[in-house]
DOZALUM-996045 format. One record per residue (C-alpha): residue number from 1; residue in three letters; chain; x, y, z. Coordinates in Angstrom, 1 decimal. Example, Ala and Ser with C-alpha at 12.3 -4.5 7.8 and 13.67 -1.06 7.14 Angstrom:
! DOZALUM-996045
+-----+---------+--------+--------+--------+--------+
| num | residuo | cadena |      X |      Y |      Z |
+-----+---------+--------+--------+--------+--------+
|   1 |     ALA |      A |   12.3 |   -4.5 |    7.8 |
|   2 |     SER |      A |   13.7 |   -1.1 |    7.1 |
+-----+---------+--------+--------+--------+--------+
This chain:
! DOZALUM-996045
+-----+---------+--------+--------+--------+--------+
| num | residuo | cadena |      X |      Y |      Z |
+-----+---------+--------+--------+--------+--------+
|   1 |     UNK |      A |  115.5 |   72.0 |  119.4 |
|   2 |     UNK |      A |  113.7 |   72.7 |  116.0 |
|   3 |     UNK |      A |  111.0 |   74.6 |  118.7 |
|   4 |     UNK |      A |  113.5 |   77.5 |  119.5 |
|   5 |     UNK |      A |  114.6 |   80.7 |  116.9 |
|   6 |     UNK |      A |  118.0 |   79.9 |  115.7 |
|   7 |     UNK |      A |  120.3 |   81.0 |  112.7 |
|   8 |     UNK |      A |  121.7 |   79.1 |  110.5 |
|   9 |     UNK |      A |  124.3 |   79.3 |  107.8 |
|  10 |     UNK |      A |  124.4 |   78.0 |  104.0 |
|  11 |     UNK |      A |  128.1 |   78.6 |  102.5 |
|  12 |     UNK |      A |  129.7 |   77.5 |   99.6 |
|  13 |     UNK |      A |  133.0 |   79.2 |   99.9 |
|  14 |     UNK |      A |  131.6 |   82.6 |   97.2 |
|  15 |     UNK |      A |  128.4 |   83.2 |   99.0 |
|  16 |     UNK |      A |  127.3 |   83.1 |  102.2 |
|  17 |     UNK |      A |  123.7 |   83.1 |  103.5 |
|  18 |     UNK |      A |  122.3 |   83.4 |  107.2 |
|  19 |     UNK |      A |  118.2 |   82.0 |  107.5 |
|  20 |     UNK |      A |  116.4 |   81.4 |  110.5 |
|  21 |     UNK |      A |  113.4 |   79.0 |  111.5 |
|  22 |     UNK |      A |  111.3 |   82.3 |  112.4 |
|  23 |     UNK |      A |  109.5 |   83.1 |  109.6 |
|  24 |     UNK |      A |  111.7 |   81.2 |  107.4 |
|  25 |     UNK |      A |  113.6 |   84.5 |  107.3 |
|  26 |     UNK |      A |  117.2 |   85.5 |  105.5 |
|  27 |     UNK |      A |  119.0 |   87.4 |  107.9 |
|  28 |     UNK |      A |  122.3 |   87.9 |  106.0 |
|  29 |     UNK |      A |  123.2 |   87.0 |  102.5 |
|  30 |     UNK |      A |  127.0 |   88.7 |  101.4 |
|  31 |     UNK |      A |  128.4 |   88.1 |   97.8 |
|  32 |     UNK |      A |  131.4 |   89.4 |   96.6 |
|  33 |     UNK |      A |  131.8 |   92.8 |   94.7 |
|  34 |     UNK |      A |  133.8 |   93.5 |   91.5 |
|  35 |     UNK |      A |  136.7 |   92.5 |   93.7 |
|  36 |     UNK |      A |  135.8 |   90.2 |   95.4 |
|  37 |     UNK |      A |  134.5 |   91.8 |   98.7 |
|  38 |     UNK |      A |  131.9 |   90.3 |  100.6 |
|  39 |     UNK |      A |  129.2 |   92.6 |  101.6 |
|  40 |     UNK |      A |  126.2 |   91.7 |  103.5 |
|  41 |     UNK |      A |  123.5 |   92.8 |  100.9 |
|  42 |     UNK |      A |  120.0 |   92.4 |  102.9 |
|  43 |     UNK |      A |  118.4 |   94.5 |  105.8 |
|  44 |     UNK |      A |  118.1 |   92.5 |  108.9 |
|  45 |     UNK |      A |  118.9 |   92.1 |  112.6 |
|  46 |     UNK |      A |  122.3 |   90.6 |  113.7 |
|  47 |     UNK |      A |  120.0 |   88.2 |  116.3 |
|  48 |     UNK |      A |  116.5 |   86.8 |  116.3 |
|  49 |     UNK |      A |  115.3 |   88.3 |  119.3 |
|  50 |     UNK |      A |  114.1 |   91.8 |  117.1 |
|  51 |     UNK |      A |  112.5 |   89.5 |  114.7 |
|  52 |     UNK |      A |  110.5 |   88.0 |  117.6 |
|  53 |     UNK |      A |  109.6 |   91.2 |  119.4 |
|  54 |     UNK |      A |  108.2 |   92.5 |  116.2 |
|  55 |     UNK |      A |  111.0 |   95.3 |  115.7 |
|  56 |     UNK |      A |  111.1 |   93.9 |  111.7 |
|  57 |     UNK |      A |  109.1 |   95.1 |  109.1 |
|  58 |     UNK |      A |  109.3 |   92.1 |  106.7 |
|  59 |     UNK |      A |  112.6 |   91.8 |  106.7 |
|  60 |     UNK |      A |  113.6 |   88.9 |  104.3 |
|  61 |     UNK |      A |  110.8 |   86.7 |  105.6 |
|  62 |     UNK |      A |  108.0 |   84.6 |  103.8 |
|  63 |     UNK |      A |  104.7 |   85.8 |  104.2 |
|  64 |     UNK |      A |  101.7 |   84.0 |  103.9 |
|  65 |     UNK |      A |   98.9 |   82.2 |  103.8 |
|  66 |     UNK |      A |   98.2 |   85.2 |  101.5 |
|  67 |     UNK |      A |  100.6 |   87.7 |  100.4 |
|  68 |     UNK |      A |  100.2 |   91.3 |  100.2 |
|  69 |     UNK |      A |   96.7 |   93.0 |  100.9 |
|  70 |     UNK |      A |   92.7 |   91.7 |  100.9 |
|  71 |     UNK |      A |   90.9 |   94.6 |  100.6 |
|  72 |     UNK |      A |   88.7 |   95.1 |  103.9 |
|  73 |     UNK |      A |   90.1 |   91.7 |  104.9 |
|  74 |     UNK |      A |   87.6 |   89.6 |  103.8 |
|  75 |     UNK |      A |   87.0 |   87.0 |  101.2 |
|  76 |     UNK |      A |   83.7 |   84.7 |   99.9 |
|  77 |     UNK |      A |   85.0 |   80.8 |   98.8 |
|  78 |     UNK |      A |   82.6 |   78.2 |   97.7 |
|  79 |     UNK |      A |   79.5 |   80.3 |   99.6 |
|  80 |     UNK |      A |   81.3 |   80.9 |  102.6 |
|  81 |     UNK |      A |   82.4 |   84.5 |  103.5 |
|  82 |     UNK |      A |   85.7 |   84.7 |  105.6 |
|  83 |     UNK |      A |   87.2 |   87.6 |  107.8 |
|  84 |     UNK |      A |   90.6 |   88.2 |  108.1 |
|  85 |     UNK |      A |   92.6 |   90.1 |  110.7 |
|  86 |     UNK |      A |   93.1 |   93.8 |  109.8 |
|  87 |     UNK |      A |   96.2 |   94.8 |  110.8 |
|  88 |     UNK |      A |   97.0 |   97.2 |  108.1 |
|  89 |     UNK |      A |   93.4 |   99.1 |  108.7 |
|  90 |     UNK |      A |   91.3 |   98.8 |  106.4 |
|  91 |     UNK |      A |   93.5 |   95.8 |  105.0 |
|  92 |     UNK |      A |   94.4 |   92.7 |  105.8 |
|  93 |     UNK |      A |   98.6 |   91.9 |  104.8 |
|  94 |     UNK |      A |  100.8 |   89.6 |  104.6 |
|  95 |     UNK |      A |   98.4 |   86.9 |  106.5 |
|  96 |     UNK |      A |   97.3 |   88.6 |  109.6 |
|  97 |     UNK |      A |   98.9 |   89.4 |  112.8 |
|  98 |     UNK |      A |  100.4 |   86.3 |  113.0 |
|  99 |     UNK |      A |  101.0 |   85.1 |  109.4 |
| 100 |     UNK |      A |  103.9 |   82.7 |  108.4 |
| 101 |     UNK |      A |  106.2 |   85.4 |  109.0 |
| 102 |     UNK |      A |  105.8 |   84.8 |  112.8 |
| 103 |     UNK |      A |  105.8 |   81.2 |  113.0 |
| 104 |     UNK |      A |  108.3 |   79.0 |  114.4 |
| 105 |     UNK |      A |  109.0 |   76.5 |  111.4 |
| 106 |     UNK |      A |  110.6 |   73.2 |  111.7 |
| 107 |     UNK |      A |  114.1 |   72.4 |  109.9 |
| 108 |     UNK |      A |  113.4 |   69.3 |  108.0 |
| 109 |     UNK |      A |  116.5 |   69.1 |  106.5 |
| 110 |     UNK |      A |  119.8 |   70.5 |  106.4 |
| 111 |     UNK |      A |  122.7 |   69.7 |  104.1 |
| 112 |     UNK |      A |  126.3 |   71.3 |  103.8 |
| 113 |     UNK |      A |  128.4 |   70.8 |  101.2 |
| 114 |     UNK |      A |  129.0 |   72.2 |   97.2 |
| 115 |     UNK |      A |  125.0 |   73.2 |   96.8 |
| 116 |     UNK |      A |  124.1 |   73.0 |  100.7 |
| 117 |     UNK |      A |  120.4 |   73.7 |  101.6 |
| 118 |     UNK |      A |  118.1 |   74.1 |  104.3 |
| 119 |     UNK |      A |  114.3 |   73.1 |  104.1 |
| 120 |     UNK |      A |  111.4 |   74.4 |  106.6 |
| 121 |     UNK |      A |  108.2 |   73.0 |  107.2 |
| 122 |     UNK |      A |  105.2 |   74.4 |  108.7 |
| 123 |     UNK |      A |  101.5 |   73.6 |  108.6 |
| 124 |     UNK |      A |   98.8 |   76.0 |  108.8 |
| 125 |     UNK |      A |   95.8 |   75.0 |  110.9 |
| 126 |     UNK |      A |   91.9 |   75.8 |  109.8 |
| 127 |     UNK |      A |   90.9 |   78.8 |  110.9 |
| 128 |     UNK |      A |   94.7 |   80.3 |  111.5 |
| 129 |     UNK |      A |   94.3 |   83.7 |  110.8 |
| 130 |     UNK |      A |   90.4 |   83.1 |  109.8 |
| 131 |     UNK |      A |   91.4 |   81.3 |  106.6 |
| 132 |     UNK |      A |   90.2 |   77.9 |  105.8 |
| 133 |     UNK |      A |   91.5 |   74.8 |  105.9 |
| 134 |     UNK |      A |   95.2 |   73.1 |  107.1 |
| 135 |     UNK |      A |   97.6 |   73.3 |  105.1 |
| 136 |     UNK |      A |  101.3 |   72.1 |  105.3 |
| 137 |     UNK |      A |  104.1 |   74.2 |  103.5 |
| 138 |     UNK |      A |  107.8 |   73.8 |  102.7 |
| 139 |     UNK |      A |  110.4 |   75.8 |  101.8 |
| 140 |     UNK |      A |  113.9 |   74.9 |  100.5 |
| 141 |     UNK |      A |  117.0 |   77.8 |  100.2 |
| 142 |     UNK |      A |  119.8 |   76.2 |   98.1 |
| 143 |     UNK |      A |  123.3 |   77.4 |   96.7 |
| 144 |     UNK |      A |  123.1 |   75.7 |   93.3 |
| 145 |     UNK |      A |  125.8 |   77.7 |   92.2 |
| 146 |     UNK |      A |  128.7 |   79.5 |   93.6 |
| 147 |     UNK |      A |  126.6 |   82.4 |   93.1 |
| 148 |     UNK |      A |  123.1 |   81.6 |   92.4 |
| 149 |     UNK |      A |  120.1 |   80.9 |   95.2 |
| 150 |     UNK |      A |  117.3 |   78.9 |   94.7 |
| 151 |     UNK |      A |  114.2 |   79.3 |   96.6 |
| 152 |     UNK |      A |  111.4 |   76.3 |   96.2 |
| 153 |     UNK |      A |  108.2 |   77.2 |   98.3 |
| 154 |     UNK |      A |  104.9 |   74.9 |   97.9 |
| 155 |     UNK |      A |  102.1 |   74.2 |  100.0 |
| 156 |     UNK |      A |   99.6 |   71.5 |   99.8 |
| 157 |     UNK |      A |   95.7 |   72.2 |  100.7 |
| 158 |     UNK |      A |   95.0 |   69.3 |  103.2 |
| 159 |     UNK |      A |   90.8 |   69.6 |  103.4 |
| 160 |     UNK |      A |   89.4 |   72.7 |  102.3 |
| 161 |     UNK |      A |   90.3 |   75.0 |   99.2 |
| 162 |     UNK |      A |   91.8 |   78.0 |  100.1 |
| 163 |     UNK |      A |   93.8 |   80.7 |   98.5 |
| 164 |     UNK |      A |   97.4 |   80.5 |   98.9 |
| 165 |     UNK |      A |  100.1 |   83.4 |   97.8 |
| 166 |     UNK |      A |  103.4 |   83.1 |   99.1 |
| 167 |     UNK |      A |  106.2 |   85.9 |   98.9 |
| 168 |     UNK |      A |  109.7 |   86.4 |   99.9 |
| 169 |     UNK |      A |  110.6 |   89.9 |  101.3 |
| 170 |     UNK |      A |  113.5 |   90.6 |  101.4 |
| 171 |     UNK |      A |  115.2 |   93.7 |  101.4 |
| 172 |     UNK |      A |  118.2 |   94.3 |   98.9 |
| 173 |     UNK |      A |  120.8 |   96.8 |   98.9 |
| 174 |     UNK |      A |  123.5 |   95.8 |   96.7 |
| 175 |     UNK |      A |  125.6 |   98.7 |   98.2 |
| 176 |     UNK |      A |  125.5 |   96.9 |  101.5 |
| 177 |     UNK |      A |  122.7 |   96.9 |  104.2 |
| 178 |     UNK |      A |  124.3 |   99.6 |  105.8 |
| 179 |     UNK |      A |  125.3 |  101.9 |  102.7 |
| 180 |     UNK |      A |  122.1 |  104.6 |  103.0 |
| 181 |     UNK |      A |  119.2 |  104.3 |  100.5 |
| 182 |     UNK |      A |  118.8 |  102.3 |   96.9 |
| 183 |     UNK |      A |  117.4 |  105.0 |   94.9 |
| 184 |     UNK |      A |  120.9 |  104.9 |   92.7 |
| 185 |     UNK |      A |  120.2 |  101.6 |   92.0 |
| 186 |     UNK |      A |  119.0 |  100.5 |   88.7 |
| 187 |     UNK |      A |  116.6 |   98.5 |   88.2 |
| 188 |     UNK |      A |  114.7 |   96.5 |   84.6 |
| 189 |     UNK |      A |  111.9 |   95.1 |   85.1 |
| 190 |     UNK |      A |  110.3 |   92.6 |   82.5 |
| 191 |     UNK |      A |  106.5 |   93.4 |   82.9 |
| 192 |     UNK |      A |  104.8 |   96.1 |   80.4 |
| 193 |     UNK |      A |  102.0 |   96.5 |   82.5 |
| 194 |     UNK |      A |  101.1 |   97.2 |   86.3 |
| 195 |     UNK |      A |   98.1 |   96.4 |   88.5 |
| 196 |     UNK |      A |   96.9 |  100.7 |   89.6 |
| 197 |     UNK |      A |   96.0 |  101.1 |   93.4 |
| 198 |     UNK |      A |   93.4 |  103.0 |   95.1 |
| 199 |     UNK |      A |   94.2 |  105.0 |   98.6 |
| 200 |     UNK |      A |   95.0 |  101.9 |  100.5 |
| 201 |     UNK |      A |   97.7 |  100.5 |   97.8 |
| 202 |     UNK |      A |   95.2 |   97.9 |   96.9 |
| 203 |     UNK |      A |   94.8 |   97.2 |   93.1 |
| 204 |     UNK |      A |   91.4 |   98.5 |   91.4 |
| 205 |     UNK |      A |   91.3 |   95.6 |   89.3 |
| 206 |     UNK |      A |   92.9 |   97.3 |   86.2 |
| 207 |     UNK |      A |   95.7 |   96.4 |   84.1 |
| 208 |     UNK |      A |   97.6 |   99.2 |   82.8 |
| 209 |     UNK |      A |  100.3 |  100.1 |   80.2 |
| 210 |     UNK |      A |  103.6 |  100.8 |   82.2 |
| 211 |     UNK |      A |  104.7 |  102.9 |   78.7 |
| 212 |     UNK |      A |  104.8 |  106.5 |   79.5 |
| 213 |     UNK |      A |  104.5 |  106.5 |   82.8 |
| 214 |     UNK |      A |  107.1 |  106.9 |   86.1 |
| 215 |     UNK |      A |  106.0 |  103.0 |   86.7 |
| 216 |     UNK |      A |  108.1 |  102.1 |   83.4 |
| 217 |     UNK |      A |  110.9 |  100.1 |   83.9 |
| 218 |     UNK |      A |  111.2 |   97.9 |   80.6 |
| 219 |     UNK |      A |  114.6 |   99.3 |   80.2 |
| 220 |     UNK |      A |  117.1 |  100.1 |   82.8 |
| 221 |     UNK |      A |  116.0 |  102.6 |   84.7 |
| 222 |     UNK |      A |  117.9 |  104.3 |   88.0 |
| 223 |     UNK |      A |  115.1 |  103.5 |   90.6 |
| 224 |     UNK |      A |  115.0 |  107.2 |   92.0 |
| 225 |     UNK |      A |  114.4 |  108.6 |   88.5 |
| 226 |     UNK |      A |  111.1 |  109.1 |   88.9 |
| 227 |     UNK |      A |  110.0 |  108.1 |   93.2 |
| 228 |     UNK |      A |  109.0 |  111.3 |   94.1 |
| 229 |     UNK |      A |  106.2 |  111.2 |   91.4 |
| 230 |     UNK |      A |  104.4 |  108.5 |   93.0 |
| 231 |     UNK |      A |  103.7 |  109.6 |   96.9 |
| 232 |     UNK |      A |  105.7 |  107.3 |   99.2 |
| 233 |     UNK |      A |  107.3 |  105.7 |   96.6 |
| 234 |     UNK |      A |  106.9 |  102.3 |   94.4 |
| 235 |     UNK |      A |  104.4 |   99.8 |   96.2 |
| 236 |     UNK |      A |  103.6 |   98.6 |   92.9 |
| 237 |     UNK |      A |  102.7 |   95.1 |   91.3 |
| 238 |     UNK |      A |  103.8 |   93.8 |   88.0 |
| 239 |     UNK |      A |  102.6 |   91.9 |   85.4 |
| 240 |     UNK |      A |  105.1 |   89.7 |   84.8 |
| 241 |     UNK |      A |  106.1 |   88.5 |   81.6 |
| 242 |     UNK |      A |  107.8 |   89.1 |   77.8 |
| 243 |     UNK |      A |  111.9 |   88.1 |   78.6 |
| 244 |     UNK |      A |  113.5 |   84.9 |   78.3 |
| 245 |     UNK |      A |  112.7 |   81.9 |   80.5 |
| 246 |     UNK |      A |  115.2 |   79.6 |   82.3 |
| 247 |     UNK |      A |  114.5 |   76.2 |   84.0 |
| 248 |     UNK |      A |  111.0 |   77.1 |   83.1 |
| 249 |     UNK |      A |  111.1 |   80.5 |   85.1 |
| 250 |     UNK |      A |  110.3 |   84.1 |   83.7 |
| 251 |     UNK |      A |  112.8 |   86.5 |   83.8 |
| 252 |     UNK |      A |  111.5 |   89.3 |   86.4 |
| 253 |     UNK |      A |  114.1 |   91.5 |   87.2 |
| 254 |     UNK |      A |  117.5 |   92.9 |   86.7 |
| 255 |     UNK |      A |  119.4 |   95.2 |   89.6 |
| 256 |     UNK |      A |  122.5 |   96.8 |   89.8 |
| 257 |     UNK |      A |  124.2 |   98.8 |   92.2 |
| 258 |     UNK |      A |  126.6 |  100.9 |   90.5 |
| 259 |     UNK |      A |  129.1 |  101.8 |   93.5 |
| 260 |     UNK |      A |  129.8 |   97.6 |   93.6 |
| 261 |     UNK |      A |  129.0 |   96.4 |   90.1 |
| 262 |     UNK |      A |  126.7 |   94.2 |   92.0 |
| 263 |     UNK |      A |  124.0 |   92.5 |   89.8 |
| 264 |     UNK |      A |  120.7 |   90.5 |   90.8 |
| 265 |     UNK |      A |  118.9 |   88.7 |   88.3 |
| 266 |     UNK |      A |  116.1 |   87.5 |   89.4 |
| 267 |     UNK |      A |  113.7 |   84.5 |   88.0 |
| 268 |     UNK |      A |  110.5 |   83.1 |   89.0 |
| 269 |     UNK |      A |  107.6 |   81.1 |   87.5 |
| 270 |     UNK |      A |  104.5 |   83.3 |   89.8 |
| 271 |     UNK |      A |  102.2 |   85.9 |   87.5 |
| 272 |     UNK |      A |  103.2 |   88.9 |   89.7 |
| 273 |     UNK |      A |  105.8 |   90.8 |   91.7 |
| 274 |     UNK |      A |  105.5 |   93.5 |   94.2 |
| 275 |     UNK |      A |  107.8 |   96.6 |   93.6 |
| 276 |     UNK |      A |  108.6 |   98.0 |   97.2 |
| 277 |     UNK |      A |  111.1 |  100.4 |   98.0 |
| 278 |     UNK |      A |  111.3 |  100.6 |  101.8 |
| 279 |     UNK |      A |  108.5 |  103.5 |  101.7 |
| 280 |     UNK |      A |  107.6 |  102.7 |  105.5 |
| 281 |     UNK |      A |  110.9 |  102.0 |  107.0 |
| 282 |     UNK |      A |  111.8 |  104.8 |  109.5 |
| 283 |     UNK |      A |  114.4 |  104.6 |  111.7 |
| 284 |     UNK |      A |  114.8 |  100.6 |  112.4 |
| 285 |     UNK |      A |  118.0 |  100.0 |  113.8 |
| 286 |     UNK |      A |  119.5 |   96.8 |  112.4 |
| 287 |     UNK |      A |  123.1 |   95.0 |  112.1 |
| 288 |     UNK |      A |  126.2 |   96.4 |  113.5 |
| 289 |     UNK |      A |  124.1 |   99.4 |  114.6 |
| 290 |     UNK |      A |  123.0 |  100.5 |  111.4 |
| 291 |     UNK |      A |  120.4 |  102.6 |  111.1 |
| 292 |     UNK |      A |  117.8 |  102.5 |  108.5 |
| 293 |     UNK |      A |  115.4 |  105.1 |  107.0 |
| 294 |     UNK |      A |  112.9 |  105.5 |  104.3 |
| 295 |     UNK |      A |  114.2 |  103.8 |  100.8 |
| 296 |     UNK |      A |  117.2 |  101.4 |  103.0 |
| 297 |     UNK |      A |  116.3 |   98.5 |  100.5 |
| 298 |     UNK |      A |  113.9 |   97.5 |   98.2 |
| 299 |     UNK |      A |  111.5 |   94.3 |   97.8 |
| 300 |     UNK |      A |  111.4 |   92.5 |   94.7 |
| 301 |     UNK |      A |  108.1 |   90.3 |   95.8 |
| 302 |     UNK |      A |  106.9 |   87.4 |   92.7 |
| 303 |     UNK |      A |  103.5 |   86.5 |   93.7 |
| 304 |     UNK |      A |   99.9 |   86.3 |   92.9 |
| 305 |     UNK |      A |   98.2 |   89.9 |   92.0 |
| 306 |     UNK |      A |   97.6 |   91.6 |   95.4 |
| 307 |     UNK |      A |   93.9 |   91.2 |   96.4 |
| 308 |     UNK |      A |   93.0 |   88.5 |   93.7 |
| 309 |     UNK |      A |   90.7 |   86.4 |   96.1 |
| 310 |     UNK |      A |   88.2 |   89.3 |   95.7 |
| 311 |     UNK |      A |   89.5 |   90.2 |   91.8 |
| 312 |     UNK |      A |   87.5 |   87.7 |   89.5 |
| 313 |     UNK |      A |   89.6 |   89.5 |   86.5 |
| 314 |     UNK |      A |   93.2 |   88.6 |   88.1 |
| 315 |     UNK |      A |   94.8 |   84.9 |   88.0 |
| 316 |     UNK |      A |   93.6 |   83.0 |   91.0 |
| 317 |     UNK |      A |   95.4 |   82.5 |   94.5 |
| 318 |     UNK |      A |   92.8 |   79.4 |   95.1 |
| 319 |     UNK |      A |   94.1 |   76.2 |   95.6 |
| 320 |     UNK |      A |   92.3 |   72.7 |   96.5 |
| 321 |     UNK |      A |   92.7 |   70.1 |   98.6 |
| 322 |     UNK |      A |   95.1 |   67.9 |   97.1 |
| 323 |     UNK |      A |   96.4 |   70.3 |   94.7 |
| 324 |     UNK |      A |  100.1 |   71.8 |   95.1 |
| 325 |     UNK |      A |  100.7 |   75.0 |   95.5 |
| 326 |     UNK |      A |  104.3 |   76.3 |   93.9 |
| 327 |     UNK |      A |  107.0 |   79.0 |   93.5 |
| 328 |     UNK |      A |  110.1 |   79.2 |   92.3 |
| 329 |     UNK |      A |  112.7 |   82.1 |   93.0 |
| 330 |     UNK |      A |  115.9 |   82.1 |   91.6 |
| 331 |     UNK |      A |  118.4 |   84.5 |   93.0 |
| 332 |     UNK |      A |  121.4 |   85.1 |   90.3 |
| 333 |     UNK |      A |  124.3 |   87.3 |   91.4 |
| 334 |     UNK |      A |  127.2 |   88.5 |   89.1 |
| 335 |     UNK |      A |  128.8 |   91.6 |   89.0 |
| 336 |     UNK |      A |  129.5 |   93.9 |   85.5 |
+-----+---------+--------+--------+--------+--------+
């Protein structure tokens, strides 16, 4: 059973979230507005099938073995040199052409009730995707509140070291999935500094100042302030860190939509997190016929600094055999 795409449901009577075993993917997550309407706040397809055809670009999935991109997808560990798939020329992303994204993973465990849950496994052979080493992964979505989501994700080296850099990717639109774009959104980010890009959105190896710059977000900001300053828009990552901390996580971000009085918080405990406002999205038709464009919904990714395999400066994605791999997101809705 476990071998076929499904949907399933976690609902706690406030919030109501719709995952499937492909990719480990959200496909629908509504929460109630200022009173108490429940929207469907994520981009997504109303079936698997689009997700399997490859209609979805990284809609509310988990990506891996590595996150984000490796510049001219390839990598040297321990003496060896490793090529990667490059399917986002000259790149490799999100783990090749079929990372984690497009696996089948198998439901370990399902609960319902007050704080029900729903935990994937998957294990990653040597050589998948030319990176080194098995290794077995779990992932664990739980309502631990009426309106809080946890997300657990770890993954456990079983032979070889090799880096690991998990994200969830998501799209939000507080608005609704089907509301147009997020750029009236606001968004505060806790991170004073940014990792700059060269022509292919990978990071130089810098770490800059946000201060002064459209990439500032360290107080509210309305996302579309300053977009059209930065070429397709944000595709940014951030150096987390400098707000409070709750059940040991960092505080990353804070957005509102201000049609709903919708609110994310969002925590995590990884270094980094992609900024990505739907600059590639173009036309994907989605749930209930919607259509969406350029800027539908944007990613809030925590992760390891894009490219850190090859960046000796940045904190490293490498994990050994026997080591555990592990990330934290926690998902706080409210409205205001």
């Amino acid at each position: 059973m476990a071998d076929q795409p499904q949907i399933y449901e976690l609902n706690n009577g406030t919030v109501v979230v719709k995952i499937t075993n492909y990719g480990c993917t959200i496909t629908s997550l509504s929460v109630p507005d200022k009173n108490g309407k429940l929207t469907d706040v994520v981009l997504g397809f109303d079936t698997v099938e689009p997700y399997v055809k490859g209609a979805s670009p990284y809609f509310g999935c988990i990506v891996g073995r590595v996150a984000n991109r490796i510049k001219n997808g390839k990598f040297t560990l321990n003496g060896t040199e490793y090529f990667l798939p490059i399917n986002k020329p000259p790149n490799s992303l999100h783990g090749g052409f079929k990372g984690f994204d497009k696996r089948i993973w198998e439901v370990a465990e399902y609960k319902k009730g007050d704080k029900p849950s729903i935990t994937f496994k998957y294990r990653s052979s040597d050589g998948e995707e030319g990176y080194p080493g098995d290794v077995s992964v779990t992932a664990t979505y739980t309502l631990t509140s009426s309106m809080t989501m946890k997300l657990d994700m770890e993954a456990v080296p079983e032979n070889k070291a090799t880096p690991i850099n998990l994200a969830q990717h998501t799209y939000w639109n507080l608005a609704g999935h089907n509301s147009g774009n997020i750029l009236d959104h606001t968004i505060q980010i806790w991170a004073s500094e940014m990792t700059p890009v060269d022509e292919n959105t990978v990071p130089t190896g810098e770490i800059k100042p946000v201060k002064g710059t459209p990439f500032d977000f360290t107080a509210e900001k309305k996302v579309g302030l300053q977009v059209h300053e930065i070429g397709l828009g944000y595709d940014h990552s951030y150096v987390l860190g400098g707000g409070e901390e709750k059940l040991g996580l960092k505080r990353a971000a804070k957005l509102k939509d201000p049609s709903s009085s919708r609110v994310l918080n969002l925590w995590t405990n990884a270094p980094g997190m992609q900024f990505y406002t739907g600059n590639y999205v173009n036309g994907v038709v989605g749930k209930g016929g919607a259509v969406y464009n350029k800027h539908a919904g944007l990613c809030l990714e925590t992760q390891g600094f894009p490219n850190a395999i090859n960046q000796p400066n940045f904190p490293s994605v490498v994990v050994q055999p026997g080591s555990k791999y592990q990330h934290t997101m926690l998902f706080e809705f409210s409205v205001e």
